[in-house]
C-alpha positions as CSV (number, residue, x, y, z in Angstrom):
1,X,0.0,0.0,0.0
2,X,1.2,3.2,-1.2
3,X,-0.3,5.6,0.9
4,X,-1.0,9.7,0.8
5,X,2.4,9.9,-0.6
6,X,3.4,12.5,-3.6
7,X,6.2,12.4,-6.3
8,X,7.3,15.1,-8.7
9,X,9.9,16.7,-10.8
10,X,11.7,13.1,-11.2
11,X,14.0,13.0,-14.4
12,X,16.9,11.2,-15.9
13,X,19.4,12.4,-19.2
14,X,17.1,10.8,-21.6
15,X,13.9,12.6,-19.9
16,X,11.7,9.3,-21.0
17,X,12.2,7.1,-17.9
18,X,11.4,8.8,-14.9
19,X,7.8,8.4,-13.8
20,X,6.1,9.6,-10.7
21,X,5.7,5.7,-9.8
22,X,6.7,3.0,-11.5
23,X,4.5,-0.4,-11.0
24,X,5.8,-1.9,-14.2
25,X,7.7,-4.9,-15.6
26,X,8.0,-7.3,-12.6
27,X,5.6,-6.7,-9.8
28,X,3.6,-9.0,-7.7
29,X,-0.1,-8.9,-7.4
30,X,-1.9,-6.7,-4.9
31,X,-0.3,-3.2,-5.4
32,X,-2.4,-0.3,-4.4
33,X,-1.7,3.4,-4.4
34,X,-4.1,5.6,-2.3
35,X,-3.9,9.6,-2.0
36,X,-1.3,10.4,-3.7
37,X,0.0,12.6,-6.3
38,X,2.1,12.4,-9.1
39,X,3.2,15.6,-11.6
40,X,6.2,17.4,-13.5
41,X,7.5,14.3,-13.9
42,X,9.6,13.9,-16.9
43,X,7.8,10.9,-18.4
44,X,4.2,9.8,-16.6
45,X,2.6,10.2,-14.3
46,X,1.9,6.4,-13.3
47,X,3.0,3.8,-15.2
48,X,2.0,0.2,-15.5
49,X,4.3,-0.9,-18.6
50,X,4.7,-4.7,-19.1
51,X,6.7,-6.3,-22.0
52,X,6.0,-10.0,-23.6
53,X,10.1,-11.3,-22.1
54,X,8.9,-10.4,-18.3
55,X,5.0,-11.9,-18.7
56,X,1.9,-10.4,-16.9
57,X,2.5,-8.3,-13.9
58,X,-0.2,-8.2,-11.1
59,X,-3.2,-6.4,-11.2
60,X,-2.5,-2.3,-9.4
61,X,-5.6,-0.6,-8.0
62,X,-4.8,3.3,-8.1
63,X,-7.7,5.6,-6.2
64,X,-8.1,8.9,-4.7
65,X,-5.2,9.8,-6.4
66,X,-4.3,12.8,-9.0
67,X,-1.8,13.2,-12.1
68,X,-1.0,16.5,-13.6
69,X,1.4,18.3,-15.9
70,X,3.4,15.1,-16.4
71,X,5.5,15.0,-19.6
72,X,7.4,18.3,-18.3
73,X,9.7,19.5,-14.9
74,X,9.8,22.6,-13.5
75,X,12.9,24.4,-13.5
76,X,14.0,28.0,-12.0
77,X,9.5,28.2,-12.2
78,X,9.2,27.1,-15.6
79,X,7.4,24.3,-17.5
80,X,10.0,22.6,-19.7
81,X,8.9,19.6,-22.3
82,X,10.4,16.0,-21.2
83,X,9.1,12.4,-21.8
84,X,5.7,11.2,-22.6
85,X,3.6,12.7,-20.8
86,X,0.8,10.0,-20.1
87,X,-1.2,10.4,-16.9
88,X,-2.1,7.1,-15.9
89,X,-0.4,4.7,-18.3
90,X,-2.1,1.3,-17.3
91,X,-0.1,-1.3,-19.6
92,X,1.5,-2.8,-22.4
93,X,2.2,-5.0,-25.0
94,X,-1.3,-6.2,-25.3
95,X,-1.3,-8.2,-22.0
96,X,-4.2,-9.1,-19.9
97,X,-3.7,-7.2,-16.2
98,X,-7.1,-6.1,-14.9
99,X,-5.8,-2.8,-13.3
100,X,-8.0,-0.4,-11.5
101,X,-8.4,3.4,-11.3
102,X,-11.1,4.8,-9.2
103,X,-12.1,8.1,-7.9
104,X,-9.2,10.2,-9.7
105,X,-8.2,13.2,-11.7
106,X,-5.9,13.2,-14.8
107,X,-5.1,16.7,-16.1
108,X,-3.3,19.1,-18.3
109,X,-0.4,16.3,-19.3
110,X,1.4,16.4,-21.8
111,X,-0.1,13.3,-23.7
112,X,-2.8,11.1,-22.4
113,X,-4.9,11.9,-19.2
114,X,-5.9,7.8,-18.9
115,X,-4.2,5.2,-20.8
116,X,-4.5,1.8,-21.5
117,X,-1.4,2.0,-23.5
118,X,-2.8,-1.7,-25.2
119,X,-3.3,-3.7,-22.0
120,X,-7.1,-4.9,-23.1
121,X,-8.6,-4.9,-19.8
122,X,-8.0,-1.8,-17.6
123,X,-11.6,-0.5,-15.6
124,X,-12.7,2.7,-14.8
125,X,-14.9,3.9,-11.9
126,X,-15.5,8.0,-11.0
127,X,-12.9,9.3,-12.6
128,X,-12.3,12.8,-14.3
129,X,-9.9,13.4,-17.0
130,X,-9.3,17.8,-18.0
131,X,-7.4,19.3,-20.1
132,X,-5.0,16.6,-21.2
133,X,-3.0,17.2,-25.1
134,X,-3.4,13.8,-25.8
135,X,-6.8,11.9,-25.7
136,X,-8.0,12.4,-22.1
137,X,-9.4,8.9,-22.3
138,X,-7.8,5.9,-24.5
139,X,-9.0,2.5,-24.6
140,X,-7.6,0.2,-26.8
141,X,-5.0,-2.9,-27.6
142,X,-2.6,-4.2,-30.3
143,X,-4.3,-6.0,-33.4
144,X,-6.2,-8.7,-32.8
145,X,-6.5,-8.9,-29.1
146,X,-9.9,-8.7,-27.7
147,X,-10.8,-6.0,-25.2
148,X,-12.8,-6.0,-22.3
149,X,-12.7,-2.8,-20.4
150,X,-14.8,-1.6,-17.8
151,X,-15.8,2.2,-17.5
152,X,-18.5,3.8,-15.3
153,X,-18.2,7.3,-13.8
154,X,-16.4,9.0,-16.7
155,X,-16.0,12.8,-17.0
156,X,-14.0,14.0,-20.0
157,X,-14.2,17.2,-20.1
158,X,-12.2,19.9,-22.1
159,X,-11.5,23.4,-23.0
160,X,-8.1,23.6,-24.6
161,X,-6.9,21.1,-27.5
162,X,-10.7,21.2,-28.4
163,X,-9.7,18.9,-32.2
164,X,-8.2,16.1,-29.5
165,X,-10.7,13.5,-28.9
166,X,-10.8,10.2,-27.4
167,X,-9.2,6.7,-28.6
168,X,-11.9,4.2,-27.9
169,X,-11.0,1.0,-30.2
170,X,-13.0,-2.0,-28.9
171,X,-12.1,-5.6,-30.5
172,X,-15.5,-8.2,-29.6
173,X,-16.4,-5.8,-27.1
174,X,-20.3,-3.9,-27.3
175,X,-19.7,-0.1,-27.6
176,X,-22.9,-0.1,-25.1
177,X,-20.7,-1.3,-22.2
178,X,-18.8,2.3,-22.5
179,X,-20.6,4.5,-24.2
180,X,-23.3,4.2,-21.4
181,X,-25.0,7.4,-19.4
182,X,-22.9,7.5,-16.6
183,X,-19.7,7.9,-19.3
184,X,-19.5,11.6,-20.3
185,X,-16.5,11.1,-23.2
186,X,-15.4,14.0,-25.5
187,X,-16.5,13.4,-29.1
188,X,-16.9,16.3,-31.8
189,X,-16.1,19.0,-29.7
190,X,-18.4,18.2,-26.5
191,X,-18.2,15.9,-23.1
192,X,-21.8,13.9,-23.7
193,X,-23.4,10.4,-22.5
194,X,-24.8,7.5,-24.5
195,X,-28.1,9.9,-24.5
196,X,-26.9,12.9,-25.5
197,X,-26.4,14.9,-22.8
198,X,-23.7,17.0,-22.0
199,X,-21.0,18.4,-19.3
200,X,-20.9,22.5,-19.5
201,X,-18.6,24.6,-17.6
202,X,-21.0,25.4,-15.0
203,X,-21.2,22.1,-13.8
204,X,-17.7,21.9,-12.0
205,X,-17.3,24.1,-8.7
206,X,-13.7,25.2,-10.2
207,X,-11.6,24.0,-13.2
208,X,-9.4,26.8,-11.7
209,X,-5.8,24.6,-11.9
210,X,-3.4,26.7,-11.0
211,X,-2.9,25.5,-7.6
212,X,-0.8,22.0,-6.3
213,X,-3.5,20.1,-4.3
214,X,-3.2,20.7,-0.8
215,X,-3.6,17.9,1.8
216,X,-6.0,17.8,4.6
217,X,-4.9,17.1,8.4
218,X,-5.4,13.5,7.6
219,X,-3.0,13.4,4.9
220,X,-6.0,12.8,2.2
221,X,-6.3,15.4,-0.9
222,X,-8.4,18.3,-0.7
């Protein structure tokens, strides 16, 4: 358990490696990262990379957590390009791992907000992704595999990098199991459900994002 804790302005020479954390490649089953924070990172935010020569890695549950501005560092107060950029990167190489993300925020990175990055199965519960330059929500896998995602609770919502929508490519999957009325996913320039209806502006108390988070006494995010 990975608890309340918060990582930011990691980088390496490349500026591709360093992520906020790093539950990739070899890890056990039974991860779980709760409250915390991950941004100005030089590469993601979280990321959940596995490749075909070190097999399936065990399922991560991320919630109550947030990732922003990842894909740059701060430096003397300025934002300077790096890695990727992905918010929550939850895979790779097409393998099967089942990971989680609930109740979170994914915002203003410099690529994806959430990412499946081709691992077929990741799920989705009441989480928001803002602002992101790359799709704030992809879902998809390599050729041939088929998906089975999970999504309920989606708000994409966005008012910068208003051509960028979402990657949602399902293979023997039903469309109706995420384009459904609790999923509010960008497509041609607004955030609506399977019924048409859609997210405005006046709908969040603030999309203000200037400030870092700030912790309650608890050590939970405000």
């Amino acid at each position: 358990l990975i608890l309340n804790c918060t990582s930011y302005n990691n980088s390496d020479a490349a500026m591709e490696d360093a992520d906020g954390f790093a539950a990739k490649l070899t890890c056990g089953e039974g991860n779980v990262f709760d409250g915390c924070m991950a941004y100005n990172n030089a590469d993601d935010g979280w990321d959940f990379f596995a490749k075909v020569g070190s097999g399936q890695i065990g399922a991560v549950t991320i919630k109550n957590c947030v990732a922003y501005q990842n894909g740059y560092i701060r430096k003397d107060g300025q934002l300077i390009e790096a890695g990727n950029g992905n918010g929550f990167k939850m895979g790779g190489s097409g393998i099967s791992e089942h990971h989680v993300l609930i109740n979170s925020i994914s915002y203003e990175n410099k690529s994806k907000g959430i990412d499946s990055n081709s691992c077929p199965d990741i799920e989705i519960y009441r989480s928001t992704s803002y602002n992101n330059r790359g799709s704030n929500v992809a879902l998809y896998s390599n050729k041939g595999v088929t998906t089975a995602f999970k999504a309920d609770g989606i708000i994409s919502y966005r008012d910068k990098y208003l051509d960028t929508a979402e990657r949602i490519e399902l293979n023997g999957q039903d469309a109706g199991e995420i384009f459904t009325e609790n999923n509010y996913l960008y497509q041609n320039n607004k955030s609506v459900n399977s019924l048409g209806e859609a997210i405005t502006a006046s709908m969040f108390e603030s999309l203000d994002t200037g400030r870092i988070p700030q912790r309650l006494s608890d050590g939970t995010i405000d």
